[in-house]
C-alpha positions in Angstrom: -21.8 -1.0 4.0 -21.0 2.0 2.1 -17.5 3.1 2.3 -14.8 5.6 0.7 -11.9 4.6 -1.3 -8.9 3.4 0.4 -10.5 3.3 4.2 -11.7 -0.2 4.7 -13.8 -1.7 7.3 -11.7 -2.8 10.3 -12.6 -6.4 11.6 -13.6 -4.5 14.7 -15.7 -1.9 12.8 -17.2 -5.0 10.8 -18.5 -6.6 14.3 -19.5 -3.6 15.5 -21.9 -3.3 12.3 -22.6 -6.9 13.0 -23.9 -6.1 16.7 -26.0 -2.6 15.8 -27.5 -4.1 13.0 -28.4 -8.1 14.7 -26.5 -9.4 11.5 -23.1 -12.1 11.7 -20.1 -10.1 11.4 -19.3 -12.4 7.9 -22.2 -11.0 6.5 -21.2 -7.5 7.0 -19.8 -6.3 3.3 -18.2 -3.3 1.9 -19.4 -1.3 -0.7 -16.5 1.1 -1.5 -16.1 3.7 -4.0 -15.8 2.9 -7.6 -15.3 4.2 -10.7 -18.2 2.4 -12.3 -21.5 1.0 -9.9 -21.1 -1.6 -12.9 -17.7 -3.0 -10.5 -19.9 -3.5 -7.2 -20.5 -7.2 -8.0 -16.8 -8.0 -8.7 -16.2 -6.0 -5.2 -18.5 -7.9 -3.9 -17.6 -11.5 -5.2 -13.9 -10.8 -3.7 -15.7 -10.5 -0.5 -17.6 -14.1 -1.2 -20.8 -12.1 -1.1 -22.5 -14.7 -3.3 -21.2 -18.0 -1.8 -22.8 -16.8 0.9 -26.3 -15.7 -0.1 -26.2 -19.2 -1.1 -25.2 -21.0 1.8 -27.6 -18.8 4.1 -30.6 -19.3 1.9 -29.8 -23.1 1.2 -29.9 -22.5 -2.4 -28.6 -25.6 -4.8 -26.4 -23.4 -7.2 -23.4 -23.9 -8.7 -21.0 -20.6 -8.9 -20.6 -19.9 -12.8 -17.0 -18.3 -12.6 -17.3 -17.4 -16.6 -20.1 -15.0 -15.5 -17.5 -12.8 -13.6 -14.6 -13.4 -16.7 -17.4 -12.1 -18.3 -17.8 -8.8 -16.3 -14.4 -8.3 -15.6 -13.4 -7.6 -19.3 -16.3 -5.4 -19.4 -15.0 -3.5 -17.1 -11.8 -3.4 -18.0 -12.8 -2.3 -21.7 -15.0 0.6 -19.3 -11.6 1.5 -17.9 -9.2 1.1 -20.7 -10.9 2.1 -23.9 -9.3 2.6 -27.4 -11.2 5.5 -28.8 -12.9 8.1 -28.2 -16.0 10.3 -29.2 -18.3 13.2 -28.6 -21.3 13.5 -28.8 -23.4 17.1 -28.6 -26.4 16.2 -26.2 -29.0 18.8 -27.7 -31.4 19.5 -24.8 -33.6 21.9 -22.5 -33.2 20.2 -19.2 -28.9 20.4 -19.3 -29.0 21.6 -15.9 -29.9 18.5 -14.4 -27.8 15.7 -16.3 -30.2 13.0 -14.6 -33.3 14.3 -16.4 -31.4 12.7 -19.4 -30.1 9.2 -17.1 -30.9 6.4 -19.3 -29.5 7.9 -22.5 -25.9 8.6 -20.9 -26.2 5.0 -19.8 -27.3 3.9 -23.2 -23.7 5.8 -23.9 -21.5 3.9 -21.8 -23.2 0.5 -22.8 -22.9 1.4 -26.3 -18.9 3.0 -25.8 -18.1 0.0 -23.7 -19.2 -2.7 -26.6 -16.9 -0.8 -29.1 -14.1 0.0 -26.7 -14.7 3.6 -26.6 -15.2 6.4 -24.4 -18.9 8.3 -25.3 -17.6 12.1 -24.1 -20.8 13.9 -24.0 -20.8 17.9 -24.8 -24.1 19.4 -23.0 -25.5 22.2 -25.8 -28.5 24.5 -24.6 -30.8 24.4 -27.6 -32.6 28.0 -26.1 -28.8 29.5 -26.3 -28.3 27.7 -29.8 -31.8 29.2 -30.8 -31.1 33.2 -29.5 -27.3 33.0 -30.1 -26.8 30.9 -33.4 -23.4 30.2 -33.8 -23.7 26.8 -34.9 -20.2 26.1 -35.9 -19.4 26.9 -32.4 -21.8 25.3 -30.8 -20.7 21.9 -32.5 -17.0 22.3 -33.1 -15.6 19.1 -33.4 -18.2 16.4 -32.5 -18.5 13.1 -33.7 -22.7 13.0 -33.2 -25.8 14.8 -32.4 -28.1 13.4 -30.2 -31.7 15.2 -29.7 -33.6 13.4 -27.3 -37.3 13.6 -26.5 -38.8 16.7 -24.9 -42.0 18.5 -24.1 -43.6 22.0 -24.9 -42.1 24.4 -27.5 -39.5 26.0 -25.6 -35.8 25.3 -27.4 -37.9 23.7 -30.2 -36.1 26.3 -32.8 -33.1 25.4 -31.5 -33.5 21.7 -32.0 -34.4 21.8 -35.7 -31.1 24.0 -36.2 -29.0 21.8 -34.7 -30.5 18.6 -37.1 -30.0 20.7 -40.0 -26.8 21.3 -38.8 -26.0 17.8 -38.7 -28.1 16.7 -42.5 -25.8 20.0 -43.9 -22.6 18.5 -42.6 -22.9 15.2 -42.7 -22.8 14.3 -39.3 -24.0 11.5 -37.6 -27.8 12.2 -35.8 -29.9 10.5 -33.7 -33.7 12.0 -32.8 -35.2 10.3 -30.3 -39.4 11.1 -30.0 -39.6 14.7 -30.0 -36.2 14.8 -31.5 -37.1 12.9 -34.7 -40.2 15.2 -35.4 -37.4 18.2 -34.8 -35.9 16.5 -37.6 -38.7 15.7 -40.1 -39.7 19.4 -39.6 -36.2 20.5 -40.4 -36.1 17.8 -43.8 -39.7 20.0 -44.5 -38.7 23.6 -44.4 -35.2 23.5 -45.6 -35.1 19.9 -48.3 -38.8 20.2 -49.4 -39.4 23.8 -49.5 -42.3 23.8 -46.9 -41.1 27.0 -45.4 -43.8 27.2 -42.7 -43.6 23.5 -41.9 -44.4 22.7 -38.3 -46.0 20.2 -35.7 -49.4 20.7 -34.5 -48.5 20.6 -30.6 -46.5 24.1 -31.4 -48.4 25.8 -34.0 -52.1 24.3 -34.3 -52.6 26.2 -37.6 -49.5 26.0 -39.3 -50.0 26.0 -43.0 -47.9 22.7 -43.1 -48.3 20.0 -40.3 -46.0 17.2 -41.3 -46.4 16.0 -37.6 -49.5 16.6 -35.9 -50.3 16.0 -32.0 -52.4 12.3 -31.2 -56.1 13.1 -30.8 -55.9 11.3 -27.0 -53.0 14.2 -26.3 -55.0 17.6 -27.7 -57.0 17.7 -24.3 -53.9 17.2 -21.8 -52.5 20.3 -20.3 -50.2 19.2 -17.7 -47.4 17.6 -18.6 -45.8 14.9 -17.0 -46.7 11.1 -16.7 -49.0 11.6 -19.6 -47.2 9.5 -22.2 -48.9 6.7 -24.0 -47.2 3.5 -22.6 -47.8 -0.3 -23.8 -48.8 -1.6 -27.3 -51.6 0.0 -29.0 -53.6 -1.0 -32.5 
């Protein structure tokens, strides 16, 4: 049962529960508040949550108490780290932070593993592109990230922001659409192919150092139109 910080479920509350929902009243849990969802199953495991999954579904298991010493110093490397970074998330879609979910999780995976907090700095790359202002935009960060996209819309902006990061020596990461950004920006401004481009913004560039899949020329809507699996 979902509940808030610091207002636990009464036993009476807890049979209650048990009655409404035709469940015992031990197998009523809470599920309270936490600062990470990665602390749900140590919650959970002070409850006894898992001695009793396995003692109602007759399982022969034997409770591996190093798996939860395990995931309690993660956690407490989650809560107590020694460091701490930013990183400029370049993207088009800042306005909904979920559009981006598994990177910022790929974040606090990666922060937790080297006792560090990731602190993420949002940059609109169709502000960076109208406005400029570079040094402003990435005032003391540790990283740029440019993660994948679609369409042409902040595109300028991206390749700024990885010559930004070449120029000043700052660590990058280009992710799909963000490592073409970043070939196109090693093109115009390292190689002297001024008019360097990708194919999926300008079909007729007079330089296409990255050029569109035949199987994606025809596809006008966007949207669950990626290539998935392995492919010779």
């Amino acid at each position: 049962c979902r509940t808030e910080e610091n207002h636990h479920l009464t036993p009476k509350l807890k049979k209650k529960l048990g009655l409404f929902c035709n469940v015992e009243t031990e197998h009523v849990f809470e599920s309270p508040d936490v600062e990470t969802i990665y602390e749900i199953p140590l919650v959970l495991n002070q409850q006894k949550f898992d001695e009793i999954i396995i003692e109602a579904l007759g399982l022969q298991s034997e409770l591996h108490e190093d798996s939860i010493h395990i995931l309690e110093n993660y956690i407490g490397r989650f809560k107590h780290p020694r460091h701490t970074v930013t990183i400029a998330m370049c993207g088009k879609y800042n306005s909904l932070h979920d559009a981006y979910k598994s990177i910022i999780e790929a974040f606090i995976h990666s922060g937790i593993e080297n006792e560090t907090h990731v602190q993420v700095k949002w940059v609109d790359m169709e502000k960076l592109e109208s406005e400029g202002k570079e040094d402003i935009f990435f005032q003391q960060v540790d990283g740029i990230l440019i993660p994948g996209g679609f369409g042409d819309r902040g595109i300028e902006g991206k390749i700024i922001a990885s010559q930004y990061a070449r120029e000043n020596n700052i660590p990058f990461f280009g992710i799909c659409l963000g490592l073409q950004c970043a070939i196109i920006d090693f093109a115009r401004n390292v190689c002297g192919f001024d008019n360097a481009n990708s194919t999926e913004f300008e079909p007729e560039c007079k330089y296409p150092v990255i050029d569109l899949m035949p199987g994606q020329k025809n596809v006008k809507s966007k949207g669950a139109t990626m290539r998935l699996g392995s492919y010779l």
